[in-house]
C-alpha positions in Angstrom: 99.5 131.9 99.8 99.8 128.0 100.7 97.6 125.8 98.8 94.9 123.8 100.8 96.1 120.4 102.3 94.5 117.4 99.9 94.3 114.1 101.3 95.2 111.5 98.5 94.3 107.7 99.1 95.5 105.6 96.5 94.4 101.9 95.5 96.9 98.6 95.6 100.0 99.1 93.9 100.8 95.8 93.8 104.9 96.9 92.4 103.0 98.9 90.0 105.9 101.2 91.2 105.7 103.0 87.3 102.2 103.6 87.1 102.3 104.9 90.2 104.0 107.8 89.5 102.7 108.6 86.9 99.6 108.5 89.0 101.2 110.7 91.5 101.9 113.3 88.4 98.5 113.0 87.2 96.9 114.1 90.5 99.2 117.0 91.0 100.7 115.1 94.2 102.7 117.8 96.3 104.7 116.2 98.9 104.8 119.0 100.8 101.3 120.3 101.2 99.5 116.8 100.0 99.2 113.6 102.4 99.1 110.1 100.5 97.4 107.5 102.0 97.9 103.6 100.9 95.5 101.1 101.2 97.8 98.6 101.1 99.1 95.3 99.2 101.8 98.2 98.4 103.2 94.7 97.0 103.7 91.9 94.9 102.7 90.3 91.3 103.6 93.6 89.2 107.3 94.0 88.4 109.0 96.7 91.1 107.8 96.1 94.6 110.7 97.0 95.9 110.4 100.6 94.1 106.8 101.2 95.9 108.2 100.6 99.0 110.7 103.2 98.6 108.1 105.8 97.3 105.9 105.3 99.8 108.3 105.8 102.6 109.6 108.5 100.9 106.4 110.1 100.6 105.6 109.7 104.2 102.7 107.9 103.4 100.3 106.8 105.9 100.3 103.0 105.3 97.4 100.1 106.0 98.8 96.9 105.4 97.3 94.4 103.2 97.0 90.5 102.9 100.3 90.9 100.3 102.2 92.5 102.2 101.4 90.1 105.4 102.7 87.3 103.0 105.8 89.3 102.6 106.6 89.0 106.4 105.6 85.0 106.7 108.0 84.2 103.4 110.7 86.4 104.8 110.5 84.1 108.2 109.7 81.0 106.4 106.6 80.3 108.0 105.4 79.8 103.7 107.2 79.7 100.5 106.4 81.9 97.8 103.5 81.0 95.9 103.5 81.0 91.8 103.2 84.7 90.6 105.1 86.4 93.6 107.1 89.0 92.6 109.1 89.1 96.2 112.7 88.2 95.2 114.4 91.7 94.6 113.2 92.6 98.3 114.0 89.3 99.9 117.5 89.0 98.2 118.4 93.1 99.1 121.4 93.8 101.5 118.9 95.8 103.4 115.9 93.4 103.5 115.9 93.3 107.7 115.7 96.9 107.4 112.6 97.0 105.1 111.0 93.8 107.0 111.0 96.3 110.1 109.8 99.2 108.3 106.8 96.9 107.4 105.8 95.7 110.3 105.5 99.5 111.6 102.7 99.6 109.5 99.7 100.4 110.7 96.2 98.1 109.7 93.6 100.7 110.5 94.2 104.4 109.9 91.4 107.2 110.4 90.9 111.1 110.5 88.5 114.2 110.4 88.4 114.9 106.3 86.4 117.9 105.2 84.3 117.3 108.4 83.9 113.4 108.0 85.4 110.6 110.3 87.4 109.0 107.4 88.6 105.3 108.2 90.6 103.2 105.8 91.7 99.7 106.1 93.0 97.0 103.5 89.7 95.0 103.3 87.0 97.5 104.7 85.3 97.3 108.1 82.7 94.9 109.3 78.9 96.5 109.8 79.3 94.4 113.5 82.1 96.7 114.4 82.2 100.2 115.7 84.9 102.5 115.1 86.4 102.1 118.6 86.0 98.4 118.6 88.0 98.4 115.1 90.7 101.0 116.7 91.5 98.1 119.5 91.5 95.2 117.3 93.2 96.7 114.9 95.9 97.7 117.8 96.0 93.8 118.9 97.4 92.7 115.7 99.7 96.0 115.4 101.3 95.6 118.7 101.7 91.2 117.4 103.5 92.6 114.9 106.0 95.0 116.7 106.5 92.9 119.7 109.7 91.3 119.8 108.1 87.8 118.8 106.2 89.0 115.5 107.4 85.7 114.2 105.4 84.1 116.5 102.3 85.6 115.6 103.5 85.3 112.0 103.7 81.7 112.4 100.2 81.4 113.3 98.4 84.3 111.4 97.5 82.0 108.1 94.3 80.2 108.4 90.4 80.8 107.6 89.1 79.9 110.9 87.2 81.4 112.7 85.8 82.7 109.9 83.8 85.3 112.1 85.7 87.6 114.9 83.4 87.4 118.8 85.0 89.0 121.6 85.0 85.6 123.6 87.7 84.8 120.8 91.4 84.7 122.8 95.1 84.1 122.0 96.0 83.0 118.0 92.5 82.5 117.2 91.3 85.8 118.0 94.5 87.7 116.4 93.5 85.6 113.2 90.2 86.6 113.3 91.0 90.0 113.0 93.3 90.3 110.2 91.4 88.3 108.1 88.6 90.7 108.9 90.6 94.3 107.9 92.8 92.1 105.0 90.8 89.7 103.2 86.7 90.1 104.3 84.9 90.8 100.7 81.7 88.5 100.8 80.0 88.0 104.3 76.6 87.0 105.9 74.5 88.6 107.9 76.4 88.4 110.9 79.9 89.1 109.9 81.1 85.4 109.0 83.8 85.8 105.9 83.6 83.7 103.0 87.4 83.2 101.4 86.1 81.9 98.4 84.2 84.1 96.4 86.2 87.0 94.6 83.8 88.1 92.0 81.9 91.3 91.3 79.5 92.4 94.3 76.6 91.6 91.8 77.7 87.8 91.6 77.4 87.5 95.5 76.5 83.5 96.3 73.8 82.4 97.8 73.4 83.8 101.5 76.4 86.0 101.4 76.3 89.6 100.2 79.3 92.4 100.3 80.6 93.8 103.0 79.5 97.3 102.7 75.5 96.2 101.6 75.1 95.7 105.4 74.1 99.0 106.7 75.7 100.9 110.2 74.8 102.6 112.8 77.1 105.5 112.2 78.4 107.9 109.7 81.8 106.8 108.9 83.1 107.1 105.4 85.2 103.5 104.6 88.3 103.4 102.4 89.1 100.0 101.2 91.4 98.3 98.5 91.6 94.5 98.2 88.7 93.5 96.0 90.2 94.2 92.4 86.8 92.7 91.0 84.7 95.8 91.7 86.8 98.1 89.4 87.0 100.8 92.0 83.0 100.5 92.1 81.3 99.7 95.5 77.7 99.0 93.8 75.0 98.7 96.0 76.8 99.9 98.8 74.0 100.8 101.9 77.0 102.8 103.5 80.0 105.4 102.4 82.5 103.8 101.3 85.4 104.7 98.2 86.6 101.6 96.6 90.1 102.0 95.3 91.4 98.6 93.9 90.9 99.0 90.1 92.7 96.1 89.3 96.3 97.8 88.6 98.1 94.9 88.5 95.6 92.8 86.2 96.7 95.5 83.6 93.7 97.5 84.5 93.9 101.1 86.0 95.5 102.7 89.3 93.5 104.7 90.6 93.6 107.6 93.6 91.1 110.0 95.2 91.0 113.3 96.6 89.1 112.6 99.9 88.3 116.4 100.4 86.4 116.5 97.5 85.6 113.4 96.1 87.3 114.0 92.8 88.8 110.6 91.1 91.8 110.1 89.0 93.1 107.1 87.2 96.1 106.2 84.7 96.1 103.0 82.9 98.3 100.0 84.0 101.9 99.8 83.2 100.8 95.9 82.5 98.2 96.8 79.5 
């Protein structure tokens, strides 16, 4: 008798590559009758990024990239240096870097599906309370078709920035493809309508003045929201007005890794490799 399909989303590994599978053990991952989702910053500060790439396209995962693993694509085409902390050499410095670079850049930023009757949508960073689903599906196929065009590096070249620091569909050309994937890979903190704050990292409890999480803004639909990104939360979206599963427990601060079964809500962690 085959078992029933699970859908497993895990949090950012951040080259936790050790903790993750042990994660993967822990939640009786079966790579044939499992799917793993990623919510990106696969990664970067912990000690085998090169390893969690492998895994996950090993796995098959289906991949959202994250803010990390952006920086990974503008310091492999020097647009920026590697800042203190990065963890980027052993995939930079491999014979088969190019081929890895590519696989990247593949990725997808916005991934979404029926689950157990539920229009399931994950991104790095979450998804705006402005946006519908549709108008997340386009934007989030601007910056994916950037990326796979044959001048990424252009687009690479002029993705840093924090302005604007609110997406408007009168937004064009660099501005507007900014705009986006700051939205779905580094929004935590916003106001009322949609402007990011880059700033503030703390708990959602510790929101500053005139700014409030993401995912306290209600929507007009019924979508359930897988994000990673905001390590400060502990895998805990508190107050959320919406459905949303936080994943980012903090992994590579030496906290926990942490992975859900979206069919039936059940969460597993395993402590940090980095305790």
């Amino acid at each position: 008798m085959t078992e029933s399909r699970r859908t497993i989303v895990i949090g950012d590994l951040h080259g936790c590559r050790a903790t993750f599978e042990r994660l993967l053990d822990a939640v009786a991952f079966d790579a044939v009758h499992d799917a793993l989702w990623l919510v990106g910053d696969l990664i970067n500060r912990g000690p085998d990024s090169m390893g969690c790439l492998r895994m996950a396209r090993q796995l098959k995962a289906r991949v959202v990239l994250g803010n990390h693993d952006l920086n990974l694509l503008a310091v492999s085409q020097g647009v920026v240096q590697p800042r203190k902390g990065d963890t980027l050499d052993a995939i930079l410095d491999a014979p088969d870097c190019d081929e890895w670079i590519d696989w990247l850049r593949h990725q997808s930023l916005l991934v979404d599906g029926l689950i157990a009757g539920t229009r399931t949508v994950m991104t790095h960073a979450g998804l705006p309370p402005q946006w519908t689903l549709e108008q997340a599906r386009s934007r989030a196929r601007e910056i994916e078709r950037a990326l796979q065009s044959d001048d990424w590096a252009m687009f690479i070249s002029h993705m840093h920035g924090n302005a604007p620091a609110r997406f408007d569909e009168s937004l064009t050309g660099w501005d507007r493809l900014r705009a986006i994937t700051n939205t779905l890979t580094r929004m935590r903190f916003i106001t009322a309508d949609g402007t990011l704050d880059f700033n503030a990292k703390a708990s959602a409890q510790n929101a500053p003045a005139g700014l409030a999480p993401w995912f306290a803004y209600p929507r007009r639909d019924d979508l359930r929201i897988v994000f990673g990104h905001w390590a400060a939360l502990q895998g805990h979206a508190d107050g959320a007005a919406i459905d949303v599963i936080a994943t980012d427990s903090g992994c590579v601060w030496g906290n926990a890794l942490a992975a859900v079964v979206l069919e039936t809500g059940q969460r597993v962690e395993v402590p940090s490799e980095l305790r």
